[in-house]
N, C-alpha and C positions, 0 to 999 in steps of 0.2 A: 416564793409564795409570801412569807415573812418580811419580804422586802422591804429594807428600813429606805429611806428618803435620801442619805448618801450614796446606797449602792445604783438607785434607782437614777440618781444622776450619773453614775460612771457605769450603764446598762454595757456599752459598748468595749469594757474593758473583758479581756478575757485572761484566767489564768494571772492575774497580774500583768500585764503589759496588752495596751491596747494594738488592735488587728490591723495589719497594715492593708492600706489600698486598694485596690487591684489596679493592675493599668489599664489606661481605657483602652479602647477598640472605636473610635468612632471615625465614621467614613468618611473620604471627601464627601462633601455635598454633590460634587459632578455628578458622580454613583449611586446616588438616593434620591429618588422622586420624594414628594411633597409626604404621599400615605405610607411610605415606608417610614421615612423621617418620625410619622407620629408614634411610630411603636419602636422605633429602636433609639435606644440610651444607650450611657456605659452599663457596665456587664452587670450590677448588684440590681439595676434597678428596674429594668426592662425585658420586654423580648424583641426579637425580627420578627416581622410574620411570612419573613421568605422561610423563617427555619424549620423542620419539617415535624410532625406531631406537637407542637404545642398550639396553646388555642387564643383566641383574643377574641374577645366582646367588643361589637361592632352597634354603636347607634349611633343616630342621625346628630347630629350635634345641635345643642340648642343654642351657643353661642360661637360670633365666625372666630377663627381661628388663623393665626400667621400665615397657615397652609393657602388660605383664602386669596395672600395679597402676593401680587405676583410683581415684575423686576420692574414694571410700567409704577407701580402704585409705590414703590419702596425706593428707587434708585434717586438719591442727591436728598431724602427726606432724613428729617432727624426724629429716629426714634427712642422716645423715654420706653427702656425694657426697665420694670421691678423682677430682676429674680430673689431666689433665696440662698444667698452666698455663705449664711450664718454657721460657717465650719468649724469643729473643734480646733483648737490649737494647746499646743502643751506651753512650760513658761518659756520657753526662749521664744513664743509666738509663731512654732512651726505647727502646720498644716497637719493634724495626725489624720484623717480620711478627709478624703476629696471629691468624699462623692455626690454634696449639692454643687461643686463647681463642674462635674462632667455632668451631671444632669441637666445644667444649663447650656453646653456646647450648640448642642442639634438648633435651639431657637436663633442664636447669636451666629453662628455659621450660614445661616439661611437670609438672616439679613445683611450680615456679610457681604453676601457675596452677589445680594442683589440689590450691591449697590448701597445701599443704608449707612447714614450718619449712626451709630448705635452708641443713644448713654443709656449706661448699666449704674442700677443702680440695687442696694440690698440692707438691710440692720445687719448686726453682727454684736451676737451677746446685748447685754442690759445697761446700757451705758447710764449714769445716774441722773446730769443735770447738764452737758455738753460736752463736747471732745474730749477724748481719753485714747492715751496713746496707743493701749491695750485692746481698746476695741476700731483701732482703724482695718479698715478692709486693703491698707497697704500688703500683708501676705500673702493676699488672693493673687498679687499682680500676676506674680512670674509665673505660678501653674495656670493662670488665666492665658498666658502668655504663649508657655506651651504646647496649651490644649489645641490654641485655637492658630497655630503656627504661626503668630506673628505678633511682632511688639505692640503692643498695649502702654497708654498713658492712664495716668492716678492723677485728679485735682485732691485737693485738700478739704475740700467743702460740696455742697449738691445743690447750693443755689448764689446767687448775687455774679458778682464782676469775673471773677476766676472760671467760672464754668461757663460763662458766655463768652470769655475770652478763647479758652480751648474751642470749644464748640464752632465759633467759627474759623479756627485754622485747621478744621475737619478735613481731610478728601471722602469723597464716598468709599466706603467698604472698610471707613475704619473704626475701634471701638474707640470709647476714655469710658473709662470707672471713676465712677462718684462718688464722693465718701459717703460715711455710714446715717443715714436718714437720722437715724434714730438720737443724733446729735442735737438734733432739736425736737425739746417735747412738743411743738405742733405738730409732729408724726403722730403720735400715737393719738393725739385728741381730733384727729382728724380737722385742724384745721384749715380753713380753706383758701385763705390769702396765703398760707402756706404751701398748699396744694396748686396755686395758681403759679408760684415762683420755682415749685420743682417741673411746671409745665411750660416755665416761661421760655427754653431753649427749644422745643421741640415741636412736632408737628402731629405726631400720633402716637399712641401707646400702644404696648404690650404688657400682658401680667404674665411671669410664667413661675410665681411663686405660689406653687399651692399651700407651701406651709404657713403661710401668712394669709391666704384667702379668706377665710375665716374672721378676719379682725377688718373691722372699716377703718382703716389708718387715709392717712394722706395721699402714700406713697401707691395704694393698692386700691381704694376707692376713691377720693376725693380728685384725683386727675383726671378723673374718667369728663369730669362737667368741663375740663378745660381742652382737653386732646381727641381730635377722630379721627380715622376711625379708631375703638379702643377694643383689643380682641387679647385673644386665649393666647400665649408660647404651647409649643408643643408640649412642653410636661405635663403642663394644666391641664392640657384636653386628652391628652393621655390619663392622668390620675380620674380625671368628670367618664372616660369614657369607660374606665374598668368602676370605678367604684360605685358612680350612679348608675351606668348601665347594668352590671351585672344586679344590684339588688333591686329597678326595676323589673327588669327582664331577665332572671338567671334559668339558666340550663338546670333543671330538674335531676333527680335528689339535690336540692339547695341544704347546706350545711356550716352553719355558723360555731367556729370556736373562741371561746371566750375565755380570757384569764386574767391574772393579776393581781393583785393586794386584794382589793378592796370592790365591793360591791356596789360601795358609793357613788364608783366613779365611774361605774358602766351600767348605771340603773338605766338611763333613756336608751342605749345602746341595743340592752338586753330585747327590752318593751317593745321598740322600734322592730331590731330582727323578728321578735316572736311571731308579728303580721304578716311576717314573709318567708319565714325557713321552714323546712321542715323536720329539718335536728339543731338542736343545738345542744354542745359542748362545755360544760363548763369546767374550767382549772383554778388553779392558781390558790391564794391563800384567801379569797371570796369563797371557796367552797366549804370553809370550817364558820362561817355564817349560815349557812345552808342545812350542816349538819345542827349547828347551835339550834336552828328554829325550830328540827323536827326532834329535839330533845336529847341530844344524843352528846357524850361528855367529848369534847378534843380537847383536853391538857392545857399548854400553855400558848395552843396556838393562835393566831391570828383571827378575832373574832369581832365585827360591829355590832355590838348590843343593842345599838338603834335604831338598826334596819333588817332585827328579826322576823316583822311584822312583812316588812318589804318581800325578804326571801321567800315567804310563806306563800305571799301573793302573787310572786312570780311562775312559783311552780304549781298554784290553780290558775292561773294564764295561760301556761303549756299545755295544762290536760282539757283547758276548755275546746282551744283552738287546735287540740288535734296534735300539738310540737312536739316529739321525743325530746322529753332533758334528761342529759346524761348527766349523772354526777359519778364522779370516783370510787370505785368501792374498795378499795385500800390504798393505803399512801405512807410515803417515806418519812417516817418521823426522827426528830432529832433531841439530845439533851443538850442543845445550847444553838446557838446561831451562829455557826463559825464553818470554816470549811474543814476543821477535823475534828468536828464533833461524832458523838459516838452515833450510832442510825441503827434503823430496827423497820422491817416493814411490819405494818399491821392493819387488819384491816378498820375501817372507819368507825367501826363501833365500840372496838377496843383499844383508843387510844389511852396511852398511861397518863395518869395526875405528870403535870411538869415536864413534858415531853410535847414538843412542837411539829404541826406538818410540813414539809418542806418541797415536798415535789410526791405527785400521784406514784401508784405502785404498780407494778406490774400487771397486774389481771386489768388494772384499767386505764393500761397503753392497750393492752388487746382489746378488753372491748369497745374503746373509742377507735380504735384500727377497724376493728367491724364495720362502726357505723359509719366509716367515712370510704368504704370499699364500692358504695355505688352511687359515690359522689358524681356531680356532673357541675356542681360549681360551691365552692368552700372561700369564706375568709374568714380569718385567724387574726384576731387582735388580743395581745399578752399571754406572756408564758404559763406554762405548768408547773413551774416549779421555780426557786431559785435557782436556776442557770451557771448564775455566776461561780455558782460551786459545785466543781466535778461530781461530788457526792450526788447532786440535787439538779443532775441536767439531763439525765436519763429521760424522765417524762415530755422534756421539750422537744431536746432532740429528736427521738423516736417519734414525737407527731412532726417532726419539720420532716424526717426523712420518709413518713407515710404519705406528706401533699404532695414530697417532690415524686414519689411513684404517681401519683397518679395524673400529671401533667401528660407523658405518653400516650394518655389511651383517650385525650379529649377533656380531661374535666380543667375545668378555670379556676385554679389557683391564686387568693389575695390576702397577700399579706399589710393589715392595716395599719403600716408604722409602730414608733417608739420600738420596745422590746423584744416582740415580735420581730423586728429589723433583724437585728443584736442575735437574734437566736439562729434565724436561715441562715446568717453569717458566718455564725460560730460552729453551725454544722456542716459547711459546706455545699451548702445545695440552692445560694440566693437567685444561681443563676438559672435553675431548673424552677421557677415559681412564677407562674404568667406575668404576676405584676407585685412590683413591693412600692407601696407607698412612702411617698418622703415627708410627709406630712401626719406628724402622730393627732394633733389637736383637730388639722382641717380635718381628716380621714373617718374620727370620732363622729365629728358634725354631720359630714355630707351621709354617714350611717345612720345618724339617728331621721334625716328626714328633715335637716333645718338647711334654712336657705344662707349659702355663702355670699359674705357682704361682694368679696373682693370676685366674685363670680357674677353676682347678680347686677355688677353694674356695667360690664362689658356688653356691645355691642349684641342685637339680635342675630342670627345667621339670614 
C-alpha cells in the first residue's frame, strides 16, 4: 500500500529472493494452427483455448496480424520483428525470469518455420548515451537459443555494414538478434532516417512488443513508413484482443479492481473504467486518500493531499452513473514499514495517530469476494496491500485466489501487468487467470481509452 519507490522496483522479488521461472511448454508449430497459436503462450502469461472451462474474448481484429501471412508471403523474406526481450537480470547478467523471451516464442516459431529471414530486435534496461556492456541483449542468446531449439547468431549493433553483412549470409528459417536499439537516442525520439536504416535490411515488419506499444519510438513506429506489409505478432493481438476487447464488449457483471500507492497514477484509469463497469474495487494505499476526503483520521498512512478534491469527485461519478465503489472497511495497520512490524486490524475509522495502513482487513476480503461472485468479466490492475511482506499479502492474495475460482465457471479473468503480475505469481494461481498482461504502461493506456502509437500504425486488417 505504502509502497516506497525501491520496493516497487523489486515488485517481483518475493520473501527476499526473486521467483524462479517456470519452464515453458511451448508446442511445435506442426501442432498449433494459426488461432490456436494466438491464445497459447508460456504458462504465466496465457491460456489454450482447447483447455476446457476457461474463457477467451474473441473480437474481429482491427489490425492484420502474423496469423494473416501465410508460407507464400513469409518464406525467403526478411523480417524486422520488434519484441520485448527487456528481462531482468541479476549482476553476473543472468536471466532471473524469462518470461518476455517465452512470450515471444509462438511469433518467431511461426516465421520460422515459414520459411522467414527473422531479425529480432528489442531495448533492454536504460542505457544512457550508447553501448553499455550491461545492457547488451547478448544473455538473451542462449535461452533464445533453447526455446527456439536451434542456434541463434547476435551482431553487435542494429544497423550499418555488420547487420547487412549477417543478414545476407541468412538461409530461410533462420533468426540473428540485433543488438539493443536503444543504443542510439534516435530510438526513442523516433527518428526517421534512423527508422529507415533499422529498415534498411528487411522487407516487412512485425511488432509483437506491447510493452513498448505505447511509445512512438523508431524501432515500433517509425518503420512502419519504411516496411509492408507491417502487422501484429501474436502477443500483441493477444494483449488488443483480451484487453480492448473485453472492456469494449465485456461479459456482464463487468468488475474492475483497482490498487496501488497512489491515486494519482490511476486517476484516467479509474474515470475511464467508471463508463463502463459496473463495480469497481478499490485497494491499495490510494484508499487512505479516499478516507482523508470523507474526513476521516488514517495516522501515518499514505495520503495525496492534492487530490482530496479528486477522490471526492470520483466517488460522485460512481453514484451518478449507477457504479458500486467498494472501499475497505477495515484494514491491516502497521507501527512502522518493515516486514516485522507490530500489526493490529482496525476498522477504517479508527485508525491510531502514527499507525500506518498496509493491506485491507478481513471483513473486506469478504466483502469484495461478494462483489466479485457474479462476476462475468474482472480486471485487476495493483495490489491490496504491500505484498512484499507476509504480514501485508493476505488481502492480495485472497483476491488473486477469488479471480482464479472464478475462471471455471465462465467469467474472464485480466490481470493488467506491473504488480498485479508479481501477485498471481506469488500466489500461485498466474496460470488459472485468462490473460496476464506483459505490459504494465501499454495495459494502463489501451484501459484508459488512448490510442497506442505502436498499434495505430500497423497495417488495417
Amino acid at each position: 500500500m505504502a509502497l516506497s519507490m525501491h520496493m516497487r522496483a523489486n515488485a517481483r522479488l518475493v520473501g527476499g529472493r526473486r521467483m524462479a521461472a517456470v519452464a515453458p511448454r511451448v508446442a511445435p508449430l506442426s501442432s498449433v494452427n494459426s488461432q490456436v497459436l494466438r491464445s497459447t503462450f508460456a504458462p504465466q502469461i496465457a491460456i489454450d483455448i482447447r483447455r476446457a472451462g476457461r474463457s477467451r474474448v474473441v473480437v474481429e481484429a482491427a489490425k492484420k496480424s502474423v496469423g494473416d501471412l501465410h508460407k507464400a508471403d513469409l518464406e525467403g523474406k526478411r523480417v524486422f520483428v520488434r519484441a520485448d526481450l527487456n528481462v531482468p537480470l541479476d549482476k553476473a547478467l543472468h536471466i532471473t525470469d524469462d518470461t518476455r523471451i517465452r512470450a515471444a516464442i509462438p511469433t518467431l516459431k511461426y516465421l520460422m518455420e515459414n520459411g522467414a529471414k527473422v531479425l529480432l530486435t528489442s531495448h533492454l534496461g536504460r542505457p544512457k548515451g550508447g553501448p553499455e556492456d550491461k545492457y547488451r541483449l547478448t544473455p538473451v542468446v542462449a535461452r533464445l537459443s533453447e526455446l527456439l531449439g536451434t542456434p541463434i547468431k547476435k551482431t553487435d549493433d542494429c544497423i550499418g555494414p555488420e547487420v547487412e553483412a549477417a543478414v545476407a549470409g541468412m538461409k530461410n528459417g533462420e533468426l540473428l538478434l540485433l543488438e539493443n536499439v536503444r543504443f542510439y537516442k534516435e530510438e526513442e525520439k523516433n527518428d526517421a532516417e534512423f527508422a529507415k536504416k533499422l529498415a534498411a535490411n528487411a522487407d516487412l515488419y512485425v511488432n509483437d512488443a506491447f510493452g513498448t506499444a505505447h511509445r512512438a519510438h523508431a524501432s515500433t513506429e517509425g518503420v512502419t513508413k519504411f516496411l509492408k506489409p507491417a502487422v501484429a505478432g501474436f502477443l500483441l493481438q493477444k494483449e488488443l484482443d483480451y484487453l480492448d476487447g473485453a472492456v469494449s464488449n465485456p461479459k456482464r457483471p463487468f468488475v474492475a479492481i483497482v490498487g496501488g500507492s497512489k491515486v494519482s497514477s490511476k486517476i484516467t484509469v479509474i474515470e475511464s473504467l467508471l463508463e463502463k463497469v459496473d463495480k469497481i474495487i478499490i485497494g491499495g494505499g490510494m484508499v487512505f486518500t479516499f478516507y482523508k476526503a470523507r474526513g476521516l483520521s488514517v495516522g501515518s498512512s499514505l495520503v495525496e493531499m492534492e487530490q482530496l478534491d479528486l477522490a471526492k469527485k470520483l466517488e460522485e461519478m460512481a453514484k451518478a452513473k449507477g457504479v458500486q465503489l467498494l472501499l475497505p472497511t477495515d484494514v491491516v495497520i502497521a507501527d512502522k514499514f518493515a516486514p516485522d512490524a507490530n500489526t493490529q486490524t482496525v476498522s477504517v475509522e479508527t485508525i491510531p495517530d502514527g499507525w500506518m495502513g498496509l493491506d485491507i482487513g478481513p471483513d473486506s476480503v469478504k466483502t469484495f469476494q461478494a462483489a466479485l461472485a457474479d462476476a462475468k468479466t474482472v480486471i485487476w490492475n495493483g495490489p491490496m496491500g504491500v505484498f512484499e511482506f507476509e504480514k501485508f499479502a493476505n488481502g492480495t492474495v485472497s483476491i488473486a485466489n477469488t479471480l482464479a475460482s472464478l475462471t471455471p465457471n465462465g467469467a474472464i479473468t485480466i490481470i493488467g501487468g506491473g504488480d498485479s503480475v508479481a501477485a498471481v505469481e506469488q500466489a500461485g494461481v498466474a496460470d488459472k487467470m485468462s490473460h496476464i498482461s506483459t505490459g504494465g504502461g501499454a495495459s494502463l493506456e489501451l484501459l484508459e481509452g488512448k490510442v497506442l502509437p505502436g498499434v495505430a500504425a500497423l497495417d488495417e486488417k
